[in-house]
C-alpha positions as CSV (number, residue, x, y, z in Angstrom):
1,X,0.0,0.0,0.0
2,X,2.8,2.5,0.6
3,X,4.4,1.8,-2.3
4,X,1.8,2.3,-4.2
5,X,0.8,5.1,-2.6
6,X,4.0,6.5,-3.0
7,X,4.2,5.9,-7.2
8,X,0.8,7.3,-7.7
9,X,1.8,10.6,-5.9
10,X,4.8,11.1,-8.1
11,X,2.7,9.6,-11.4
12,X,5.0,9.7,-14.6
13,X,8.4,10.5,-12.6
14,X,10.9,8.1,-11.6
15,X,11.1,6.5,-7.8
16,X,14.0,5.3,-7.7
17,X,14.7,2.5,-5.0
18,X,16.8,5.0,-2.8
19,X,13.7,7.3,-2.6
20,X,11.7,3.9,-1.9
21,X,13.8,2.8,0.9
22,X,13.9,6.4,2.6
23,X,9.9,6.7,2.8
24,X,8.7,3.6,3.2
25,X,12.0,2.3,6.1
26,X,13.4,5.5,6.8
27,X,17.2,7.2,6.3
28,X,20.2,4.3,7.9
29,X,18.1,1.4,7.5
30,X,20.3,-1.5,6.7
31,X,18.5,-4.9,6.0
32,X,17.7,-6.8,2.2
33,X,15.2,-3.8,1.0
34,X,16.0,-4.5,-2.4
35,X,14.3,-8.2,-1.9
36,X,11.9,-6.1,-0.1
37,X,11.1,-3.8,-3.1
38,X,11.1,-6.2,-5.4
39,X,8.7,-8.5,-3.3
40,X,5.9,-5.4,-3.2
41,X,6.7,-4.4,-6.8
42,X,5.3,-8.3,-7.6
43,X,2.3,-8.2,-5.4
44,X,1.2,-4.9,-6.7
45,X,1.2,-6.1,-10.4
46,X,-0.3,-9.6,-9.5
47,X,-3.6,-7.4,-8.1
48,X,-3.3,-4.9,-11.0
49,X,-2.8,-7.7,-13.7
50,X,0.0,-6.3,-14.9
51,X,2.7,-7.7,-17.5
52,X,6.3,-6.3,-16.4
53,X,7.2,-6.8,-20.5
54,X,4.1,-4.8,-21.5
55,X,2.9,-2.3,-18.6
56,X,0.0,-0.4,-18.2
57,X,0.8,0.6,-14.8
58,X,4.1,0.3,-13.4
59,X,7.6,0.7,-15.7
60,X,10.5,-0.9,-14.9
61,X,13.7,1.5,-15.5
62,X,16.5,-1.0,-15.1
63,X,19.0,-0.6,-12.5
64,X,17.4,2.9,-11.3
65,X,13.7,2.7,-10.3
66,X,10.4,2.5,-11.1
67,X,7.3,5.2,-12.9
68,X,3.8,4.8,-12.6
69,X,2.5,5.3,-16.5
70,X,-0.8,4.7,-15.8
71,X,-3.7,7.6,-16.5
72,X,-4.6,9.1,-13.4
73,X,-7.7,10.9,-12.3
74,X,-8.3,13.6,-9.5
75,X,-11.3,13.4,-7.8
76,X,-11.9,15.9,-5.0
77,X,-13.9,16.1,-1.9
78,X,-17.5,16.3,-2.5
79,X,-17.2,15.0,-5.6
80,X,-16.1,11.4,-5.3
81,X,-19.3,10.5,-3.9
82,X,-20.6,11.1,-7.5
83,X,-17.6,10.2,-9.7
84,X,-18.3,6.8,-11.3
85,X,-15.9,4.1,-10.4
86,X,-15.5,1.5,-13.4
87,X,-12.7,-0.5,-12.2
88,X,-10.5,-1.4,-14.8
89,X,-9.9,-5.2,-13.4
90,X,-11.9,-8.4,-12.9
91,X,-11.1,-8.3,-9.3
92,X,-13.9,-7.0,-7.3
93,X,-14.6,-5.8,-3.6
94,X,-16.6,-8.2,-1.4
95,X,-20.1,-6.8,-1.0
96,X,-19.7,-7.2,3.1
97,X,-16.6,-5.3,3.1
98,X,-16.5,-2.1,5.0
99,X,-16.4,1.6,3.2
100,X,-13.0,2.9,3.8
101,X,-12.0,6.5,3.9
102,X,-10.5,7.7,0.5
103,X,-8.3,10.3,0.5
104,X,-8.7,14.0,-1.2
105,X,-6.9,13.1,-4.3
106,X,-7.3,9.6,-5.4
107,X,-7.2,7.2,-8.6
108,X,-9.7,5.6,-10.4
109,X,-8.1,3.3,-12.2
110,X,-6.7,1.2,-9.8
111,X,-9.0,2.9,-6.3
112,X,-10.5,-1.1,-6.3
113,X,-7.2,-2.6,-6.7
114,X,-5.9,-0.5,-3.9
115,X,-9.0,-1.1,-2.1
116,X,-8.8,-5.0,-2.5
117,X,-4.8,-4.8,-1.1
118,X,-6.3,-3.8,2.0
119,X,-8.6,-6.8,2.2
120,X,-6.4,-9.3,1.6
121,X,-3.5,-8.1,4.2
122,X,-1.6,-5.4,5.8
123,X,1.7,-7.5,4.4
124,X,3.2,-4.3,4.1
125,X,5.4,-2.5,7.1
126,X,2.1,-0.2,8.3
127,X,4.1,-0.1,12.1
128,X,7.3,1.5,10.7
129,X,7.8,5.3,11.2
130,X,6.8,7.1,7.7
131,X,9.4,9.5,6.1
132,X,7.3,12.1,4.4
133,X,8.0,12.8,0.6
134,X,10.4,15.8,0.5
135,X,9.0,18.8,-1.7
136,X,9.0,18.0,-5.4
137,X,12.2,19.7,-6.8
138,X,11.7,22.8,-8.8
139,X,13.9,21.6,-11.4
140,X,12.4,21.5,-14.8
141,X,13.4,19.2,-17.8
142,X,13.2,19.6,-21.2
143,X,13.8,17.5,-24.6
144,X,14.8,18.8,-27.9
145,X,13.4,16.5,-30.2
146,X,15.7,15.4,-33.4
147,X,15.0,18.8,-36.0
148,X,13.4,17.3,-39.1
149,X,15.2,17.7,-42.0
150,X,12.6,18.9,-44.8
151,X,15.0,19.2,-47.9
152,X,14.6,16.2,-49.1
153,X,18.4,16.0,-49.1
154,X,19.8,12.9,-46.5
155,X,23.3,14.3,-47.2
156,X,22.1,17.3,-45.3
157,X,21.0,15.3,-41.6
158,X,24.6,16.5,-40.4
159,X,22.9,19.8,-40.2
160,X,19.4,19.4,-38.9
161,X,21.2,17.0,-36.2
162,X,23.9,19.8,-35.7
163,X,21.0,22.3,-35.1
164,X,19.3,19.8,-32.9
165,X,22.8,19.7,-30.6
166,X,23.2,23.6,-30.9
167,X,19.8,23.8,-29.1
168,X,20.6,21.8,-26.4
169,X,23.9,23.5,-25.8
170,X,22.1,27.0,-26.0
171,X,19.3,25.6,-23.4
172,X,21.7,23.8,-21.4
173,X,23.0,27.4,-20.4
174,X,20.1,29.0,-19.8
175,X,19.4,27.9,-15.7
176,X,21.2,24.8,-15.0
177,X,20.0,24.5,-11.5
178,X,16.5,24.8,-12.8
179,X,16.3,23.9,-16.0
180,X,17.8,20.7,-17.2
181,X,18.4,19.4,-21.2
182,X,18.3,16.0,-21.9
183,X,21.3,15.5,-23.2
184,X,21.6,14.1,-27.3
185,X,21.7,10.3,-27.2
186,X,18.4,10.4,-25.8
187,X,16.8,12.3,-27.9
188,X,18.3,10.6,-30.9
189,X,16.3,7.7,-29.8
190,X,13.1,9.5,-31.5
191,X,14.4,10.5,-34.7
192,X,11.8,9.6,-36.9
193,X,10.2,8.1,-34.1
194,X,6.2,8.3,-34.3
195,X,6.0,7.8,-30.5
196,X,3.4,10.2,-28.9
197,X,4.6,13.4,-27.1
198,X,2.9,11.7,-24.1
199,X,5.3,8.5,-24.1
200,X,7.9,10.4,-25.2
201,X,8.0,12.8,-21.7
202,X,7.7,9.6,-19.7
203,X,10.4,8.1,-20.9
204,X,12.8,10.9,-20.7
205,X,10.9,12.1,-17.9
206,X,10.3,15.9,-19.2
207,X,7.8,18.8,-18.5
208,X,8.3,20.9,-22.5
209,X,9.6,19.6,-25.6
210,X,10.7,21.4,-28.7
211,X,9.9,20.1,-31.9
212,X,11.6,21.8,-35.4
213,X,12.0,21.1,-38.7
214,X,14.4,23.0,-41.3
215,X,15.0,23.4,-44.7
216,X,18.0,24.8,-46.4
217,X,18.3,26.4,-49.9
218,X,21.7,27.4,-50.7
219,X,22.7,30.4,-48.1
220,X,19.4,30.5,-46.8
221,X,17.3,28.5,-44.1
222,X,14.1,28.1,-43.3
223,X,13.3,26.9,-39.6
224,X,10.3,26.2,-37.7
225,X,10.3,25.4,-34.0
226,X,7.8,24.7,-31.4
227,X,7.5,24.6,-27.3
228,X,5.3,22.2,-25.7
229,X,4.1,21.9,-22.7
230,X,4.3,17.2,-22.7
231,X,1.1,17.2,-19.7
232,X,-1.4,19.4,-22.1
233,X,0.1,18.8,-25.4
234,X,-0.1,22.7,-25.4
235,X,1.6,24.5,-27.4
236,X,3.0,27.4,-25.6
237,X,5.2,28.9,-28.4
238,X,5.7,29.0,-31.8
239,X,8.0,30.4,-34.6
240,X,9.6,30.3,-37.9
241,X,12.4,32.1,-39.3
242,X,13.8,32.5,-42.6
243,X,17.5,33.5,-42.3
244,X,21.4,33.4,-44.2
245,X,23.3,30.8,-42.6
246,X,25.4,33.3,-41.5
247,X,23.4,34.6,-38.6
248,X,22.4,31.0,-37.3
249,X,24.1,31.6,-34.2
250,X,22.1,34.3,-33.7
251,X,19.3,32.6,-34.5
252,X,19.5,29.9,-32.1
253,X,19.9,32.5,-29.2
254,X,16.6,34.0,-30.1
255,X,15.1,30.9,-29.9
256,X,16.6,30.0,-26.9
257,X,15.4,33.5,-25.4
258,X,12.0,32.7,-27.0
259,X,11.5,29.8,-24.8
260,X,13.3,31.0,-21.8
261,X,10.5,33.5,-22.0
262,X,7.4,31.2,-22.2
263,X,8.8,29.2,-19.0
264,X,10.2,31.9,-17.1
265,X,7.0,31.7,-15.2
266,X,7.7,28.1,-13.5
267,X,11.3,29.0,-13.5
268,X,10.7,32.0,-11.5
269,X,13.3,35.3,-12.8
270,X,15.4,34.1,-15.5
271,X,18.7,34.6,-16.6
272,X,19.4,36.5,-19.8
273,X,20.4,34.7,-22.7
274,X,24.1,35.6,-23.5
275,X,24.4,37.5,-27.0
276,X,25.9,35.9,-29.9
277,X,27.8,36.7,-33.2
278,X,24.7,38.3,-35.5
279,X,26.9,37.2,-38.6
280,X,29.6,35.1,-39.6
281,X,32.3,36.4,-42.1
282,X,32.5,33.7,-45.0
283,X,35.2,31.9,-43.5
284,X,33.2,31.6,-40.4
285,X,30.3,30.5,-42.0
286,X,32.4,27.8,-43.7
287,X,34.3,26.9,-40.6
288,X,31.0,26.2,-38.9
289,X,29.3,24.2,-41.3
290,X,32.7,21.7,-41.4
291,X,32.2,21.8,-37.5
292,X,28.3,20.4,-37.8
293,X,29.7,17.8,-40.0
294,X,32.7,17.0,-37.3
295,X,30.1,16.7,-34.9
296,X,27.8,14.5,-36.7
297,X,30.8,12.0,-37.2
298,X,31.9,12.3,-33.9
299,X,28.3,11.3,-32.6
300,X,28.2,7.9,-34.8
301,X,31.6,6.8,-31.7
302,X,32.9,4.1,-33.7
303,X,36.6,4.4,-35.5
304,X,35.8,5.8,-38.9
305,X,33.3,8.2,-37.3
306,X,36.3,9.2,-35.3
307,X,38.6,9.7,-38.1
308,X,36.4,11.6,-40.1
309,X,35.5,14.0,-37.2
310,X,38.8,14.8,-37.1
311,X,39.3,15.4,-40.2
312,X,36.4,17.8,-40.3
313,X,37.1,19.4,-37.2
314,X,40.9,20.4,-38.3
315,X,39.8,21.8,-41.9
316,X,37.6,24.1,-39.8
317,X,40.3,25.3,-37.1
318,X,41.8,25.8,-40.7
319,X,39.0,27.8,-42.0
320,X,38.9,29.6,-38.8
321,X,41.9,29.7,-36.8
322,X,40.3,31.5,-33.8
323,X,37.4,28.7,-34.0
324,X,37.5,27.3,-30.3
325,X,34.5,25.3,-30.3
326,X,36.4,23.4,-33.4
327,X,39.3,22.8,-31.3
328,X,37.6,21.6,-28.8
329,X,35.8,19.0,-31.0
330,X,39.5,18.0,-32.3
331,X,40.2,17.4,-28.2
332,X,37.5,15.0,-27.9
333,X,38.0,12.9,-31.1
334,X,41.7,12.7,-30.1
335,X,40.6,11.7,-26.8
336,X,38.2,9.0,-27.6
337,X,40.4,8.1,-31.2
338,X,42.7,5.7,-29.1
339,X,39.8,3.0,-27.3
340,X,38.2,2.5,-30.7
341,X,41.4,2.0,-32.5
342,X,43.9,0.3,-30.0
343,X,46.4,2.7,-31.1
344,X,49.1,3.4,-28.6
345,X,48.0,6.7,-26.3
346,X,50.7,8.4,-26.9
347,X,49.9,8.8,-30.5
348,X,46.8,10.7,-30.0
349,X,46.7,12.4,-26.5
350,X,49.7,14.9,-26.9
351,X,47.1,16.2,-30.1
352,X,44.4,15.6,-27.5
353,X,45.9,17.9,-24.8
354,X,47.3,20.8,-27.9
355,X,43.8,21.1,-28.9
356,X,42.1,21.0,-25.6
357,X,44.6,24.1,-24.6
358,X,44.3,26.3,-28.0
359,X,40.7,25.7,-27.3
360,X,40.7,26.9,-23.9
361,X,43.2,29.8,-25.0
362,X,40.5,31.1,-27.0
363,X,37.5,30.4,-25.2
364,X,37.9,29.8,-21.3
365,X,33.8,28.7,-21.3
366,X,33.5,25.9,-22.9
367,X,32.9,22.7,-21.1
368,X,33.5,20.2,-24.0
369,X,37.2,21.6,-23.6
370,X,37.3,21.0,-19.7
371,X,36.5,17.8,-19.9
372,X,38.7,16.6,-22.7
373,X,41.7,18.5,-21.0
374,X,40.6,16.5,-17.5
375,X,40.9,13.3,-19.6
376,X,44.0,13.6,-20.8
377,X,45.8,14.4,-17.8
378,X,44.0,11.5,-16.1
379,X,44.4,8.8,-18.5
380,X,47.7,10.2,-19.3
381,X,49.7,12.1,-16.9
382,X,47.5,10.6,-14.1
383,X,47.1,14.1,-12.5
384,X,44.0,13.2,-10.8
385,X,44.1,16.9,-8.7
386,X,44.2,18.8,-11.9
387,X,41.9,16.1,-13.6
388,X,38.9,16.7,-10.8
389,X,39.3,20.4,-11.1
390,X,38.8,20.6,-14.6
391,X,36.1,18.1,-14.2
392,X,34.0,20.3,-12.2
393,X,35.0,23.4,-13.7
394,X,33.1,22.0,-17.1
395,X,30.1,21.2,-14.7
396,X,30.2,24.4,-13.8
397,X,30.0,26.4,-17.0
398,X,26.9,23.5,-17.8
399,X,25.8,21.7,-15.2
400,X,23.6,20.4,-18.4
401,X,26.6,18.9,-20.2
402,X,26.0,14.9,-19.4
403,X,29.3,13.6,-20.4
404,X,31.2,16.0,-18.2
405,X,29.2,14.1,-15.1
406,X,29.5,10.9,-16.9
407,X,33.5,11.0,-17.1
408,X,33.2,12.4,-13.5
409,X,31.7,9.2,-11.9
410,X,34.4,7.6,-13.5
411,X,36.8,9.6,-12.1
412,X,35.8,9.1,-9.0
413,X,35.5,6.0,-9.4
414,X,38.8,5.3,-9.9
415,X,39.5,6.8,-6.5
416,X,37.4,4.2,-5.2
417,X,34.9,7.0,-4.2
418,X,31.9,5.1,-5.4
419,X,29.1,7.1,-3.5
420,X,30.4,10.2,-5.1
421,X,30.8,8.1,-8.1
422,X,27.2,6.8,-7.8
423,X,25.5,10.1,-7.5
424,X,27.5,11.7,-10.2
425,X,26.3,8.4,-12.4
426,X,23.2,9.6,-11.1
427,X,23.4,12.7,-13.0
428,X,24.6,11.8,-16.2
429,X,21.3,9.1,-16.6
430,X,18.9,12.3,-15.6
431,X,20.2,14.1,-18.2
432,X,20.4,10.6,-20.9
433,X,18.3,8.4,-19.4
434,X,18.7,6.4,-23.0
435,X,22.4,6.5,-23.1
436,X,23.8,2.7,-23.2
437,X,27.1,4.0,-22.7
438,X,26.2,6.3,-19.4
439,X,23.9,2.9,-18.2
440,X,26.8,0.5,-18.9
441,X,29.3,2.7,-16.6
442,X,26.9,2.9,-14.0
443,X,27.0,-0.9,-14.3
444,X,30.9,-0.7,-14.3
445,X,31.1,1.7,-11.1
446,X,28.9,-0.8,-9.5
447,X,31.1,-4.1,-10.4
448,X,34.3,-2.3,-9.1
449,X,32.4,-1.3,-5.7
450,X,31.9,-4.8,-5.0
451,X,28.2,-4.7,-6.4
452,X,28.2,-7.5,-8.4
453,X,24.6,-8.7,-8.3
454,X,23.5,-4.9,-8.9
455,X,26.4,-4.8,-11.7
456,X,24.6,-7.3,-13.3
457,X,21.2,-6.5,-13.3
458,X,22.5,-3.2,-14.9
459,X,24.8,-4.6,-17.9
460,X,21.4,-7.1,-18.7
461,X,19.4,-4.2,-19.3
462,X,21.7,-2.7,-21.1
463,X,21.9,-5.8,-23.2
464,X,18.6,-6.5,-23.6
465,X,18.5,-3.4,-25.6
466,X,21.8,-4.1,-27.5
467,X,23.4,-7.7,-27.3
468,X,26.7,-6.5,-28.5
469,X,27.4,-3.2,-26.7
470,X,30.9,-3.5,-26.1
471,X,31.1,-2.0,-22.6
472,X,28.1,-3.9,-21.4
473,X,30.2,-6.8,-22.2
474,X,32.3,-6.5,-19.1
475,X,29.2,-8.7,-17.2
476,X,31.6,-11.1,-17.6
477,X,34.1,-9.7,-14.9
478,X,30.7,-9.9,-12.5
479,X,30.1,-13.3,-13.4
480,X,34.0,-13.7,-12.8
481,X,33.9,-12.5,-9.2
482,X,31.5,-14.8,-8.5
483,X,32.4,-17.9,-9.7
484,X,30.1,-18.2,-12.5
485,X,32.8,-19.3,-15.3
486,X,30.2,-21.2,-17.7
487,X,27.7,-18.4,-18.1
488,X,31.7,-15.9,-18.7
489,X,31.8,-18.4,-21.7
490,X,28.5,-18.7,-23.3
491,X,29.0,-14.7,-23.6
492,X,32.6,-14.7,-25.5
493,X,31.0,-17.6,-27.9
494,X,28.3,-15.2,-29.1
495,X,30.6,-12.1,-29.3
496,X,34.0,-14.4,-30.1
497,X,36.4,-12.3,-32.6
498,X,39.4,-14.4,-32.8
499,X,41.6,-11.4,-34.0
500,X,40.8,-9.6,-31.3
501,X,43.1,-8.9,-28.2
502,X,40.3,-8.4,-25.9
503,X,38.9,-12.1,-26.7
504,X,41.6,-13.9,-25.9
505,X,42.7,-12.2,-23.0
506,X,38.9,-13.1,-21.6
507,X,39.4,-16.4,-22.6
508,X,42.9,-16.7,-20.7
509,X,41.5,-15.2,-17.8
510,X,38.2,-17.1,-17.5
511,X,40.0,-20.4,-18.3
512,X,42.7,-19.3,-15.4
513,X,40.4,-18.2,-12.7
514,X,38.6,-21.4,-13.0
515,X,41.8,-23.5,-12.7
516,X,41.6,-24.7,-16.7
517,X,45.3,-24.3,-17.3
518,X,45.7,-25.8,-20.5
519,X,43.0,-23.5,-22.0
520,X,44.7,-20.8,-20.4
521,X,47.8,-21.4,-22.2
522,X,46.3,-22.1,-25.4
523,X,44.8,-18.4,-25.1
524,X,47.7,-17.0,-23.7
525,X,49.3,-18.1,-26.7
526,X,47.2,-16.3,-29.2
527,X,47.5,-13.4,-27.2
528,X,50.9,-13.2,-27.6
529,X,51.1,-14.5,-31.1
530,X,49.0,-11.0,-31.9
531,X,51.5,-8.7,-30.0
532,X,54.1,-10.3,-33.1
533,X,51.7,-8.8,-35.5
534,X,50.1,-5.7,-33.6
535,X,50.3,-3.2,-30.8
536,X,48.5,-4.9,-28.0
537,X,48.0,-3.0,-24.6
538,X,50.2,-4.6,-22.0
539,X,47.2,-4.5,-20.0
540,X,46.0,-7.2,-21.4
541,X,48.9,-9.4,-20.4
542,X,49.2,-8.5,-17.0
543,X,45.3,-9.2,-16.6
544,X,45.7,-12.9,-18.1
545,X,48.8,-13.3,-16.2
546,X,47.5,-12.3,-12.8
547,X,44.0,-14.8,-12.9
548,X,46.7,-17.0,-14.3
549,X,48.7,-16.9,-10.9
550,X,51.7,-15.8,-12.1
551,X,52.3,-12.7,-10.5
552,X,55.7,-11.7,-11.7
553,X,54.8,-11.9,-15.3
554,X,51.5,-9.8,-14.5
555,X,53.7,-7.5,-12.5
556,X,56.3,-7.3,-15.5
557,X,53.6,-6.4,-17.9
558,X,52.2,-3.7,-15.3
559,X,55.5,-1.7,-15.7
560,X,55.6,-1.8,-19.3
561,X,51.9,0.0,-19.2
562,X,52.9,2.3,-17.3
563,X,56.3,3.4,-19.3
564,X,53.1,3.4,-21.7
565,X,50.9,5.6,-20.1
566,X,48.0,2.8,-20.6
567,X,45.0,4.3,-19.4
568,X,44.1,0.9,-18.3
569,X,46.2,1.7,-15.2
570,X,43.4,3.9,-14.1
571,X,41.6,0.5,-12.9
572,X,44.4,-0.6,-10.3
573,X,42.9,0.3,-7.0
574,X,39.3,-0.9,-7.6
575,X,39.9,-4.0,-10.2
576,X,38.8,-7.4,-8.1
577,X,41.4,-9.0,-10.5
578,X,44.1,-7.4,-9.3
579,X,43.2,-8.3,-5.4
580,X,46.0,-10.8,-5.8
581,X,48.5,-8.2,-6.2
582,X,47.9,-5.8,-3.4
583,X,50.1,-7.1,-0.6
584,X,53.4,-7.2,-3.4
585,X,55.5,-4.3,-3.0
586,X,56.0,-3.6,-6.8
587,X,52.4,-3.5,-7.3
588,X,51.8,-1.1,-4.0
589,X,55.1,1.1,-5.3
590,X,53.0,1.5,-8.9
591,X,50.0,2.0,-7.2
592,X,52.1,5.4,-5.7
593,X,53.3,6.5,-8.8
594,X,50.2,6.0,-10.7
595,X,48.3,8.3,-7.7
596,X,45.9,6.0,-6.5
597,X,47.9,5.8,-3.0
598,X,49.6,8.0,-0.2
């Protein structure tokens, strides 16, 4: 009953199981409330009939929480004894059962279900001391759904998605504490979608959406853009504009101040939108369109995606030399160019760190810089003091900007400060609650705190929705932990890629863990027969070697990542596999000179 209770008063928002726990136990309570939840979350659907794969009531959101989605009626005072009541179930109320109070706001489409869950029980905790909801956050949210792109022209979907990601930078900025942008991987999800607004703001959990469409003829564009209010489906504000390219900076401000305007109401005084460029010179003009492209490329985060980013991204700082938002897009690529390709780090992150400077040399405010600078001298220089500060110095400037709090859990993480780490996970999945990659870290902060049962509930969702997401993959390491070996192995059969390091270095460390020595060898062999042909990350060795039990090869390949700079050092502190490891001095000596110990 108070669970219920509890989803129906926050109807179409998530509870997560954090907020569960504090009002239905209260704040310190340690005992198995996540058998608890799950146990109430069961009953309530078995009276309400309703299928977990195909809900009308109550939505799952894996790993966070759950929403009631159901519609929901008010009926008030006086006027329920006249209100109909068609219950929406086959389960009725005994005829001899008492009339029960109802309270001032109620719903009618479960009020019998609810009813009937008194008669059968008070299996719910009714003695515990209630912890009264705290006051519902005056933090709005607000999509920008994918601009539609009206020429006709596919070739031309960098721009319409560039305009979409210019409008979430430009809201992003507007109130921060009180006005939060779900961030683009989210709303890529509706591209083309026809999803209704209604299922839409459930799913992202928003109050507005903007909808736009564009076409462009030559110089010119032609754009049309609308606010809506998602409870209503009203339609609070609307515009079109018919503009040169070169004043669609300015353009997006004045819609940005257009909509700040038509909300300012719930947001109380707002803050003025920050003026922008009217035109761009030629050159400008040119510069930015190669950066839309850049940023198109960067979005698809795979290696060719990379390497044309980069490629756009440097002909615009050539366009425009005093073009920091172009550097700063050269930064990231650099940053990110070196996981999808296996190159060695060195290649790319003295580029990474150049352009992540120039950028900030130009243009002190722009987050996408912050963060790519913080990565570098993590992953790198392992400068973990100057890595946090730029960190939150790009969550300053946006508080909005998703991957800066994404890249910040894992920071912290790293640190083995995995409440911090949590909450700023937290964060990120407000802002993209459709992100894989943002779900799948969550899932990896939770596997590294010791979590492993919570670690895998995470990377399953995850996979459910894609079975070959990359970083989801690491479930294996949770079913490692705990013993589970066979189910570590159906996994690498469906994803097996014999030419890939990564395979065979799971193989050698499932096959070791588990005692299987001459399948470890026979992996460890292909391993090392790639290193003859390819640059292979010497974290890969010292992983096999230390589930292996041999600790002074693992320890020998250790020191070769760090004269490296592998990033993969990062993991050291919090990596279960490296649990063997942490009473050798070597391995405590690296440990110092990586940072991750006094």
């Amino acid at each position: 009953m108070e669970l219920l209770l509890f989803l129906v008063e926050h109807r179409g928002e998530l509870v997560t199981r954090e907020q569960i726990v504090e009002r239905i136990w209260g704040k310190g309570v340690f005992l198995d409330t996540d058998n608890s939840i799950n146990a109430a979350i069961s009953k309530i659907r078995q009276l309400l009939r309703d299928d977990p794969e195909q809900p009308q009531f109550i939505q799952t959101v894996t790993g966070r929480g759950y929403r009631f989605i159901a519609p929901v009626t008010e009926v008030h005072g006086d006027d329920l004894a006249a209100a109909p009541i068609t219950p929406p179930l086959a389960t009725s109320v005994p005829a001899s059962q008492p009339a029960r109070a109802i309270p001032r706001r109620w719903l009618i489409p479960v009020v019998s279900a609810v009813i009937f869950a008194t008669a059968i029980g008070g299996w719910f905790l009714w003695t515990r001391s209630r912890v009264r909801p705290q006051p519902a956050t005056a933090r709005l949210m607000i999509a920008v759904l994918p601009f539609e792109n009206l020429t006709g022209d596919a070739t031309q979907d960098y721009f319409s998605d560039g305009m979409t990601e210019e409008m979430i930078t430009q809201l992003g900025r507007l109130d921060p504490d009180r006005l939060g942008v779900i961030a683009r991987t989210s709303v890529m999800h509706y591209k083309h979608s026809q999803e209704s607004l209604d299922q839409i703001g459930r799913s992202l959990g928003v109050q507005y959406v903007l909808e736009g469409s564009l076409r462009r003829d030559g110089e010119r564009v032609r754009i049309a853009a609308q606010l809506i209010q998602v409870k209503d489906q009203t339609h609070l504000w609307a515009r079109e504009y018919d503009r040169q390219i070169n004043g669609l900076l300015a353009l997006q401000s004045e819609i940005a101040g257009g909509i700040s305007d038509e909300i300012q109401i719930a947001l109380g005084n707002r803050k003025p939108v920050a003026p922008t460029q009217s035109q761009l010179s030629p050159p400008e003009s040119e510069a930015y369109d190669l950066y839309l492209k850049g940023l198109y490329c960067w979005n698809k985060r795979d290696a060719d995606g990379l390497r044309e980013a980069t490629s756009y991204f440097q002909q615009a700082t050539l366009k425009d030399p005093n073009y920091a938002r172009a550097y700063a897009g050269l930064a990231n690529s650099y940053s990110l160019v070196g996981g999808y390709t296996g190159a060695p780090p060195g290649e790319f992150m003295s580029r990474a760190r150049a352009a992540a400077q120039r950028a900030l040399e130009l243009d002190d405010s722009l987050p996408e810089a912050h963060t790519a600078l913080a990565l570098v001298v993590q992953n790198y220089d392992f400068d973990w003091q100057t890595s946090e500060e730029e960190f939150k110095r790009a969550i300053a400037i946006n508080a909005n900007y998703a991957t800066a709090h994404q890249w910040y859990a894992e920071h912290l993480m790293w640190q083995g400060r995995f409440d911090e780490a949590l909450r700023e996970s937290e964060r990120a999945r407000q802002l993209d609650p459709l992100s894989l990659i943002i779900a799948s870290d969550n899932g990896v902060i939770l596997l590294y705190s010791r979590q492993y049962d919570r670690a895998i509930e995470q990377f399953r969702g995850v996979l459910d929705l894609d079975p070959h997401f990359s970083r989801a993959q690491m479930i294996t390491h949770a079913y490692l932990e705990k013993g589970m070996y066979d189910e570590v192995l159906k996994i690498l059969e469906t994803v097996s890629s014999p030419t890939a390091p990564w395979y065979w270095k799971e193989l050698a460390t499932v096959y070791g863990r588990a005692g299987r020595n001459t399948e470890a060898q026979h992996a460890l062999g292909k391993l090392l027969a790639l290193r003859r042909e390819r640059s292979v990350d010497p974290m890969e060795f010292a992983t096999a070697y230390v589930c292996m039990g041999n600790k002074s090869r693992a320890l020998s390949f250790l020191e070769q990542a760090y004269a490296q700079h592998s990033s993969g050092l990062a993991s050291l502190k919090v990596d279960p596999l490296f649990d063997p490891l942490r009473n050798e001095r070597r391995f405590r000596d690296l440990l110092r000179r990586v940072g991750l110990s006094q």
